[in-house]
LODREN-703826 format. One record per residue: z, x, y of N, C-alpha, C, O, CB in turn. Coordinates in pm, whole numbers, padded with zeros to 5 digits, always signed. Glycine has a CB too. Layout:
ZXYZXYZXYZXYZXY ...
END
This chain:
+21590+14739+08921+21478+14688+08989+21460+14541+08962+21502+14491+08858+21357+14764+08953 +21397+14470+09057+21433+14334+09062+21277+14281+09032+21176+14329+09083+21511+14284+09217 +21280+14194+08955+21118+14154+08920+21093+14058+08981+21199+14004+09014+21073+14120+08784 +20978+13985+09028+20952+13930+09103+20858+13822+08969+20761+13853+08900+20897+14018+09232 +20945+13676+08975+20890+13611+08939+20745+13530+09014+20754+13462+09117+20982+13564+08907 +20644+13548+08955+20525+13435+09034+20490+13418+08939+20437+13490+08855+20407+13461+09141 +20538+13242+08949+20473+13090+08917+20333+13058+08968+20315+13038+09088+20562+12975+08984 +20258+13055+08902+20134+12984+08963+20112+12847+08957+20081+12794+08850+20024+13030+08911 +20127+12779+09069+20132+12603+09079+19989+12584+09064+19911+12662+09119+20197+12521+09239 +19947+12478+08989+19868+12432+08985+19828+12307+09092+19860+12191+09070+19876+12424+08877 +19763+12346+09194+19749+12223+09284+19668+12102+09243+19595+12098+09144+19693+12263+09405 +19682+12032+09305+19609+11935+09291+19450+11888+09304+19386+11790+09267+19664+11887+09345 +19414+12038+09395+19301+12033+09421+19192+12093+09201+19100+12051+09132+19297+12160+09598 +19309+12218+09198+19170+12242+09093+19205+12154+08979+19133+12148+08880+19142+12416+09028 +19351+12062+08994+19327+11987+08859+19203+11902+08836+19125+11865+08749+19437+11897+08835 +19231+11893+08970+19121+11714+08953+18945+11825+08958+18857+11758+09013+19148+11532+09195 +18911+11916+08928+18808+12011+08917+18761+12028+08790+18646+12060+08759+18845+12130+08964 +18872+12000+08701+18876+12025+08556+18812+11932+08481+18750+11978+08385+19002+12034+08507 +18809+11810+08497+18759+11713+08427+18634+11695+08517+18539+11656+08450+18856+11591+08404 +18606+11710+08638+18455+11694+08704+18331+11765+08613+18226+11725+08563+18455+11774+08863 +18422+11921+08622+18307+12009+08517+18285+11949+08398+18173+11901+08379+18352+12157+08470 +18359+11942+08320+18337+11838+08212+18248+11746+08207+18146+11752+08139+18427+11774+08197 +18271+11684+08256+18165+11540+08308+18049+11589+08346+17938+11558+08300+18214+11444+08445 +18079+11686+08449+17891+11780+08427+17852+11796+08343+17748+11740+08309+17850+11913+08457 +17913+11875+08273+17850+11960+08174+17805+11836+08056+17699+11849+07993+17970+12093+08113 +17865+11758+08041+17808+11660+07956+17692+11568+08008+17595+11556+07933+17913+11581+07915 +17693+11524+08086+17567+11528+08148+17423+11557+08144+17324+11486+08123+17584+11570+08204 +17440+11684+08169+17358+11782+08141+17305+11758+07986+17192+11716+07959+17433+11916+08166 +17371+11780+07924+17364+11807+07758+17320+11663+07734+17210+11668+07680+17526+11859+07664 +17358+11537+07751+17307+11412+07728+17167+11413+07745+17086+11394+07654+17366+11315+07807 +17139+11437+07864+16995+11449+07998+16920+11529+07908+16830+11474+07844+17022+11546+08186 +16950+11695+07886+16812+11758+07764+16832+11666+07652+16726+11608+07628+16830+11947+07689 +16938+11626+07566+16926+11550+07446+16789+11445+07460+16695+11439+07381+17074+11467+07424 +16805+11379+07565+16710+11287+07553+16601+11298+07611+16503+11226+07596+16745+11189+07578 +16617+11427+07711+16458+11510+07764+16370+11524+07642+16256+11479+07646+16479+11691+07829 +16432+11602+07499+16410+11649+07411+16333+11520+07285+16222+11521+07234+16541+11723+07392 +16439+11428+07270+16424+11340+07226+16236+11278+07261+16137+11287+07189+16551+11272+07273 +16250+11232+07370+16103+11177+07443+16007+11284+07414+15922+11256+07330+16108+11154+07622 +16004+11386+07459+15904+11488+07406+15876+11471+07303+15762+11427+07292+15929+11605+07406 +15947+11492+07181+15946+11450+07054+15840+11371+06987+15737+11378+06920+16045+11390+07043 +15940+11278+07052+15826+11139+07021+15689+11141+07076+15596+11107+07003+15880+10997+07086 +15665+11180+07205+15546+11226+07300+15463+11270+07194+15377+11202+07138+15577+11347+07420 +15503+11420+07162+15415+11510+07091+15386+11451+06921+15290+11503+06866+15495+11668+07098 +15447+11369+06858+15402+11304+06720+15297+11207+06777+15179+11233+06756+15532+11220+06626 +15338+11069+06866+15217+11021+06878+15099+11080+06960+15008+11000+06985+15239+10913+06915 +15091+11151+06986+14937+11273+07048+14899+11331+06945+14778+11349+06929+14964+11416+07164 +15037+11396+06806+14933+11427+06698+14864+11321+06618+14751+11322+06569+14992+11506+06604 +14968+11216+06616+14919+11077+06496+14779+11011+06592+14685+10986+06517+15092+10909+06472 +14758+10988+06698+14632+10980+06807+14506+11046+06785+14392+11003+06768+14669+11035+06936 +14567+11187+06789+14425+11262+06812+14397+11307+06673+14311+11395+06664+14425+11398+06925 +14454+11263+06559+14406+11279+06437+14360+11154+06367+14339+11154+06246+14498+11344+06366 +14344+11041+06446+14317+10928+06381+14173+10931+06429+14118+10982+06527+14410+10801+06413 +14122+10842+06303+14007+10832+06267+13925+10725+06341+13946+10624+06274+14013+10817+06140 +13845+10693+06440+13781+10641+06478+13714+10525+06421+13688+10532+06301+13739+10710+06508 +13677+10408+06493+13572+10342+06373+13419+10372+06378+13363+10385+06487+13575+10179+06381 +13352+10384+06263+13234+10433+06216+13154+10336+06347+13211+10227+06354+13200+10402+06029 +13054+10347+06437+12980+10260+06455+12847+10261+06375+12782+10365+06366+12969+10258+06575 +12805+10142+06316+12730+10135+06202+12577+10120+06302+12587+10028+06384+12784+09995+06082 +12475+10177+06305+12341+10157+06371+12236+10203+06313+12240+10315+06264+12333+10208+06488 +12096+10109+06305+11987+10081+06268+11881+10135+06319+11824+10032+06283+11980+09982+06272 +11806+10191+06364+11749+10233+06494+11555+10219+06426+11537+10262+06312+11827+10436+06553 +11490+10188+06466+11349+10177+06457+11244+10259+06556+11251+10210+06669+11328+10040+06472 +11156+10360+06551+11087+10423+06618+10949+10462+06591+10900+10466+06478+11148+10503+06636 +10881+10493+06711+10730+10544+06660+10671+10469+06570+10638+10506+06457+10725+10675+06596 +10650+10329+06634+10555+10231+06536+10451+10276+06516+10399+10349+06601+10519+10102+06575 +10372+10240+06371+10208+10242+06346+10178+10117+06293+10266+10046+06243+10150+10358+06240 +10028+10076+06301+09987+09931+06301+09968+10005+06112+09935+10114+06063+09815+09853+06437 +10008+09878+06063+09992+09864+05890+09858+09765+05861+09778+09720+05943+10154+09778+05810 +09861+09750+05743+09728+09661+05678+09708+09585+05774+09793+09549+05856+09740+09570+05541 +09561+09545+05768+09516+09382+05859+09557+09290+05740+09542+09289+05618+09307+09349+05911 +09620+09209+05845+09641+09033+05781+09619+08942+05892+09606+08968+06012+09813+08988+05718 +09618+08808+05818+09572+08732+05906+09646+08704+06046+09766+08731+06046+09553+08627+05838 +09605+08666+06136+09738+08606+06263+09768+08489+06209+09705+08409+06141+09692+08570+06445 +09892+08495+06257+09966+08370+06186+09996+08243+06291+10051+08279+06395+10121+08426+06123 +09971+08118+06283+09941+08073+06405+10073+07917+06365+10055+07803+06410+09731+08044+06435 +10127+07934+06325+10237+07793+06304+10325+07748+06425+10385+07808+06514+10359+07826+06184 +10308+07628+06395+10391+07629+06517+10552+07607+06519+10567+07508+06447+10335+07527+06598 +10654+07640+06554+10776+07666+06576+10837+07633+06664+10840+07698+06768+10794+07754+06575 +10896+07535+06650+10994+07479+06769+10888+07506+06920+10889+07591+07010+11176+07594+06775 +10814+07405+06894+10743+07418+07048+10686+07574+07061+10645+07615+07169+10874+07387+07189 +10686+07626+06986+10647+07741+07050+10532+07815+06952+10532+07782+06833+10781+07831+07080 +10445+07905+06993+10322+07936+06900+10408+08099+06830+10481+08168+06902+10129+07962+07018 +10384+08125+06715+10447+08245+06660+10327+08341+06692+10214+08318+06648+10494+08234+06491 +10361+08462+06779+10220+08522+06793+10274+08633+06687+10396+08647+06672+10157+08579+06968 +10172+08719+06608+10142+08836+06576+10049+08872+06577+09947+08803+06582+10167+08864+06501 +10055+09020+06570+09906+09109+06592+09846+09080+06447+09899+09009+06360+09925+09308+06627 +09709+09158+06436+09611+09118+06303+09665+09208+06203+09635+09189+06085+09432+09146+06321 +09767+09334+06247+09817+09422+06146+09972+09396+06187+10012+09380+06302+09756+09588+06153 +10066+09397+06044+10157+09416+06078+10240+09564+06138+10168+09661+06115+10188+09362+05995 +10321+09589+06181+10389+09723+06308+10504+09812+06190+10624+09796+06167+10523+09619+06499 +10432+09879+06152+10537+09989+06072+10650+10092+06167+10618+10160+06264+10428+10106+05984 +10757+10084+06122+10850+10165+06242+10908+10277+06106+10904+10258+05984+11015+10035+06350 +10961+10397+06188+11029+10477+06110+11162+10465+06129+11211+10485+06240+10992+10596+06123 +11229+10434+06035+11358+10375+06065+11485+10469+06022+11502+10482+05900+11365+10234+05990 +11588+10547+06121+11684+10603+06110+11793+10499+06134+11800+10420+06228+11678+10710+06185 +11926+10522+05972+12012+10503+06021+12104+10578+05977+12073+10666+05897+12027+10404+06024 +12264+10560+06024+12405+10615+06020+12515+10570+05895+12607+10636+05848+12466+10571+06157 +12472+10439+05863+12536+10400+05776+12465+10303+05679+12356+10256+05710+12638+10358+05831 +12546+10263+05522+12438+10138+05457+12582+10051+05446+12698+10091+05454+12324+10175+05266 +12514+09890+05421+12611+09806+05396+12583+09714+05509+12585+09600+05461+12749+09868+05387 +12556+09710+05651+12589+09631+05728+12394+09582+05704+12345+09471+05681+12679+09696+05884 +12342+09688+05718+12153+09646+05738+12067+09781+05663+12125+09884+05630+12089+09642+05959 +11913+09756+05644+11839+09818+05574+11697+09792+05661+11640+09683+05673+11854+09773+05424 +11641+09963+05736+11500+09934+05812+11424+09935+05705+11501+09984+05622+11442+10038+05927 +11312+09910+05644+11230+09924+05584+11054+09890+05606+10993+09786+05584+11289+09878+05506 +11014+09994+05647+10827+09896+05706+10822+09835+05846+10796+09884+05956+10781+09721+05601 +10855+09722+05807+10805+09664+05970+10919+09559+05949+10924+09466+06030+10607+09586+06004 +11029+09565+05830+11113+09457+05860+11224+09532+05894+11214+09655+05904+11136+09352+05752 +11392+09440+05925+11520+09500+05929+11574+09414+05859+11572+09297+05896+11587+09528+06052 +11641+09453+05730+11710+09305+05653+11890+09364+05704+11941+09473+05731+11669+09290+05401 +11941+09217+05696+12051+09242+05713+12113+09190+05591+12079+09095+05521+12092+09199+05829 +12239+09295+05576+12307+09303+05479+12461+09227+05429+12525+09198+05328+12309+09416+05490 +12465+09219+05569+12629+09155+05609+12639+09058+05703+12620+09075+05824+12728+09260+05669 +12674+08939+05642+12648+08859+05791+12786+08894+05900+12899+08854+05870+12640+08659+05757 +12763+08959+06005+12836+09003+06157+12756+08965+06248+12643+08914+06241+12863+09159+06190 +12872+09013+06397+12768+09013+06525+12734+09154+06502+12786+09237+06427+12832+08977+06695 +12622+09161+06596+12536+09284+06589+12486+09247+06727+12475+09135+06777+12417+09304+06456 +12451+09395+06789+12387+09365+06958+12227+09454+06930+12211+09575+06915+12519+09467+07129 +12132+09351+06931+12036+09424+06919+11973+09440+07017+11984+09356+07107+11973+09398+06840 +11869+09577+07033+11830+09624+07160+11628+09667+07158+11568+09719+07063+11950+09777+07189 +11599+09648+07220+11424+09652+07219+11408+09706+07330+11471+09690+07435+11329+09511+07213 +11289+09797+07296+11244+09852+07430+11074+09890+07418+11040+09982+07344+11344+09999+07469 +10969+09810+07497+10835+09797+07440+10778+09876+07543+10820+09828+07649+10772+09647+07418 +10702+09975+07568+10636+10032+07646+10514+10001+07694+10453+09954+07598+10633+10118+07611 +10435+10000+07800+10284+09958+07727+10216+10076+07818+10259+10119+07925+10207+09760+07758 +10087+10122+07741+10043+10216+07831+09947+10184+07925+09912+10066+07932+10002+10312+07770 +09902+10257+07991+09793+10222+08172+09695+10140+08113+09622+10201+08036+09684+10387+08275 +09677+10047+08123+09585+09959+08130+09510+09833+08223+09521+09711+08213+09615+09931+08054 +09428+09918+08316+09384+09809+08452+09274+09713+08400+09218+09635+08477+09309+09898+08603 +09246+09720+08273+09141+09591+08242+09180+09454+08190+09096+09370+08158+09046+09630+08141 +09298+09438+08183+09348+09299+08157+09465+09215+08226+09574+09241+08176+09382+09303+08034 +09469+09141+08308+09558+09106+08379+09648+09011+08321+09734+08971+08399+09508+09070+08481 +09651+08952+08171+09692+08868+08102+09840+08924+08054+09867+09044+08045+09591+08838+08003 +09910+08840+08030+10056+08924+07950+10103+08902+07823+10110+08802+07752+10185+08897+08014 +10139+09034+07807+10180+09096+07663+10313+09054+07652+10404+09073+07733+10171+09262+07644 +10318+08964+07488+10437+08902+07444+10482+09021+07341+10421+09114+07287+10412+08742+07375 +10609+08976+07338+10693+09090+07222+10836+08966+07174+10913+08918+07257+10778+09294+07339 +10842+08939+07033+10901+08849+06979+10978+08942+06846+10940+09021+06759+10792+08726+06949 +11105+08882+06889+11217+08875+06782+11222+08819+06671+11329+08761+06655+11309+08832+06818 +11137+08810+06570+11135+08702+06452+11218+08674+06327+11192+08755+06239+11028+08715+06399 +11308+08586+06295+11413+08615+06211+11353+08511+06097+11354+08391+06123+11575+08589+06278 +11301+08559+05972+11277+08561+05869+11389+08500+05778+11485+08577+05769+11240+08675+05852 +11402+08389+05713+11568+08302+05646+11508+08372+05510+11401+08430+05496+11597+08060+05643 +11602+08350+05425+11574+08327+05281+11463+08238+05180+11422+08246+05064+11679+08286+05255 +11445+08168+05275+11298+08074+05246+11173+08098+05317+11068+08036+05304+11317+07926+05281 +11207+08222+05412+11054+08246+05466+11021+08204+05549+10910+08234+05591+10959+08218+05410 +11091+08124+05609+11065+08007+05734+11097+08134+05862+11206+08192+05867+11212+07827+05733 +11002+08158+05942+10980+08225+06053+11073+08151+06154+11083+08029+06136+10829+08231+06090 +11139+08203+06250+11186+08156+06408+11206+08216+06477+11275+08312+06444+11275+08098+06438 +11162+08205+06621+11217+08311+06726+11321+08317+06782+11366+08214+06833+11161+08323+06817 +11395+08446+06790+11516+08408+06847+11510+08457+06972+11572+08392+07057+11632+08449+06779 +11434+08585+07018+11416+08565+07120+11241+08595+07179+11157+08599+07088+11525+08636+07169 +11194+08612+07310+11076+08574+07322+11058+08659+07483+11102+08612+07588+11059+08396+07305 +11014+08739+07476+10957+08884+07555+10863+08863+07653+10757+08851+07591+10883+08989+07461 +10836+08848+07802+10679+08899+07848+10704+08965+07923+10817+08977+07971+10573+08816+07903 +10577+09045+07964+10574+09176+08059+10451+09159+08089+10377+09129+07996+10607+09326+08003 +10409+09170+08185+10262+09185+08274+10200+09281+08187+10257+09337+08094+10269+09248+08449 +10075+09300+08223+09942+09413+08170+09930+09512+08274+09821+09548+08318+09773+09339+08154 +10021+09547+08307+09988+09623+08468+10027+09796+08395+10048+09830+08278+10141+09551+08650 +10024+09886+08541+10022+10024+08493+10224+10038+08420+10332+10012+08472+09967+10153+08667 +10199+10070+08339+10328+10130+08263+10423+10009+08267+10539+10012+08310+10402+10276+08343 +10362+09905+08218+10500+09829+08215+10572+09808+08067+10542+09865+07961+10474+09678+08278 +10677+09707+08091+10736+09772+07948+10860+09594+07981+10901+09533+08079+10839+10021+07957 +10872+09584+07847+11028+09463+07819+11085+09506+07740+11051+09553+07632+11023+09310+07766 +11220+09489+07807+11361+09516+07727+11433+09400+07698+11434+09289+07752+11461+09602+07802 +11488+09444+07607+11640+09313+07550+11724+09411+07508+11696+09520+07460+11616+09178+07390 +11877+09340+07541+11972+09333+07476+12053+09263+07474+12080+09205+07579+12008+09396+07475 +12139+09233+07342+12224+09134+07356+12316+09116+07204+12299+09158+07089+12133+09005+07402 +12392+09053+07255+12435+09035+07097+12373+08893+07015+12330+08791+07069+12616+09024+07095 +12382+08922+06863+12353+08802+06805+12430+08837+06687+12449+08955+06655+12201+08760+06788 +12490+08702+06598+12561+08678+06471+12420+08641+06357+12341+08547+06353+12687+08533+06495 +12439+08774+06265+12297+08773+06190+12378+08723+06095+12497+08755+06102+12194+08913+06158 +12328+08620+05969+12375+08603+05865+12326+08716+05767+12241+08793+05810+12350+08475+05832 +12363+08730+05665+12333+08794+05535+12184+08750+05471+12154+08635+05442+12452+08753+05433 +12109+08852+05458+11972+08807+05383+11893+08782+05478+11790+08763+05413+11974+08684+05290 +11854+08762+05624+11787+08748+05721+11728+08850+05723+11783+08951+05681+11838+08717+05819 +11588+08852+05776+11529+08986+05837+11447+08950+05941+11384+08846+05959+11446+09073+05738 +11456+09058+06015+11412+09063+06139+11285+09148+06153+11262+09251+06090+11518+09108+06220 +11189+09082+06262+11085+09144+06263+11037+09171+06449+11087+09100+06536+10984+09054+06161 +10988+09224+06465+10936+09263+06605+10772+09261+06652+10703+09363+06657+10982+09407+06622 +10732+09148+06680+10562+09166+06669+10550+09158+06867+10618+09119+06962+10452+08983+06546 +10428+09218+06843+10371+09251+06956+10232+09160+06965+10146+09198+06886+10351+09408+06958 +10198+09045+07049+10057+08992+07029+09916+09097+07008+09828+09087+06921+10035+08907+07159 +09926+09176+07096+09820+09274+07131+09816+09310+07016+09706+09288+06966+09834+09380+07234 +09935+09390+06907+09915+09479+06806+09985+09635+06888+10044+09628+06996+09731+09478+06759 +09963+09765+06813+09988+09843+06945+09892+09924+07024+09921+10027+07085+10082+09928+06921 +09763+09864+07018+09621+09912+07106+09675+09951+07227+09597+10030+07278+09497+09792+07137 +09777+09931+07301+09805+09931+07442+09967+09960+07445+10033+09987+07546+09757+09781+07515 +10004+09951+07339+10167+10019+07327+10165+10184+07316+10094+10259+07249+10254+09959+07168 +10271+10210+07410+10301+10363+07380+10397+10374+07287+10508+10335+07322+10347+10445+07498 +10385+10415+07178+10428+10458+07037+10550+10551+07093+10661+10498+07090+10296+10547+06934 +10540+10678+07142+10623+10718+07194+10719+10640+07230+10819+10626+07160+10586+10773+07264 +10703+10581+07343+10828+10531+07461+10889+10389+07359+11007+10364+07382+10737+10464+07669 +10840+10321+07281+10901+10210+07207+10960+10238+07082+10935+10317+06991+10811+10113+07184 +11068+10130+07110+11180+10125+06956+11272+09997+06994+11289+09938+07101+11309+10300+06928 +11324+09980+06869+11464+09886+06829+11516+09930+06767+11497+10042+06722+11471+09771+06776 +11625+09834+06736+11753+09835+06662+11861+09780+06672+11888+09704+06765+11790+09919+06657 +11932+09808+06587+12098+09678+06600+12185+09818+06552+12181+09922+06487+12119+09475+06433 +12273+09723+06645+12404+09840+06572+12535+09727+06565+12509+09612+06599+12460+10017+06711 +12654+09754+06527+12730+09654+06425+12810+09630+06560+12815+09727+06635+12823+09717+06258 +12882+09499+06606+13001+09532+06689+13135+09514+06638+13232+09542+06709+12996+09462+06801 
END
């Protein structure tokens, strides 16, 4: 019996097939390597992110004034301008978040650190149709020598529910304190609806 040799030629078509797959297949494997890779990295900085610590914002906050002892009004004059206060000084209850930057205490705010700081006021006044005159509300920054100045300077009509706001930033030095007077006193302030404070920027 006669055997039948078959040769299988390799054509030309599947040689050149052989090294294509190859080249795929590596490909591929490069492409997840570095799919993998990026994820990687992705997912460490989202943990190193969402486990980092925020910065503290440091804030002062002053509320629910009451009028304190009678003293005299203080009437000096200041850069052109008359220093008004009421006949009692304005006791606030003072919450804060952090110590080191400032300290509420009474009716003052001392600061602790000289930074900027954005301080914010908000004076209410309640219904009052018998006076058409207007109610001042002053920022008073107190130096180390006692020397009074305004830094800033408030009016609002006498009308039904009116009210002045500030905000803004200011660079407090160290040892300054700040005070908040109202001319009236708070006969006509709503205790409720008014407060200040600074918070650090």
């Amino acid at each position: 019996m006669e055997t039948l040799a078959f040769t299988e030629e390799v054509s030309a078509h599947s040689a050149s097939r052989k090294p294509r797959n190859s080249w795929i297949i590596l490909s591929i494997v490069a492409s997840l390597v570095i799919f993998v890779l990026v994820l990687l990295s992705l997912l460490v900085a989202c943990f190193l992110f969402h486990n980092k610590q925020l910065p503290k914002i440091c804030w002062i906050h002053g509320k629910s004034p009451k009028a304190g002892s009678a003293q005299a009004a203080d009437s000096r004059d200041l850069s052109m301008e008359r220093l008004v206060t009421s006949e009692a000084p304005i006791i606030w209850e003072w919450h804060q978040n952090c110590s080191g930057s400032g300290s509420g205490s009474g009716s003052s705010l001392e600061i602790l650190k000289s930074d900027m700081y954005f301080v914010y006021i908000y004076v209410a006044r309640m219904e009052d149709l018998t006076t058409e005159n207007f109610f001042t509300v002053q920022l008073v920054q107190l130096n180390s020598n006692l020397k009074p100045k305004i830094i800033s300077r408030l009016k609002g009509i006498n009308a039904t529910r009116a009210s002045v706001t500030l905000g803004r930033p200011f660079y407090l030095e160290k040892g300054i304190t700040l005070h908040l007077d109202i001319n009236a006193g708070l006969e006509h302030i709503d205790s409720d609806r008014t407060y200040w404070g600074l918070f650090k920027i």
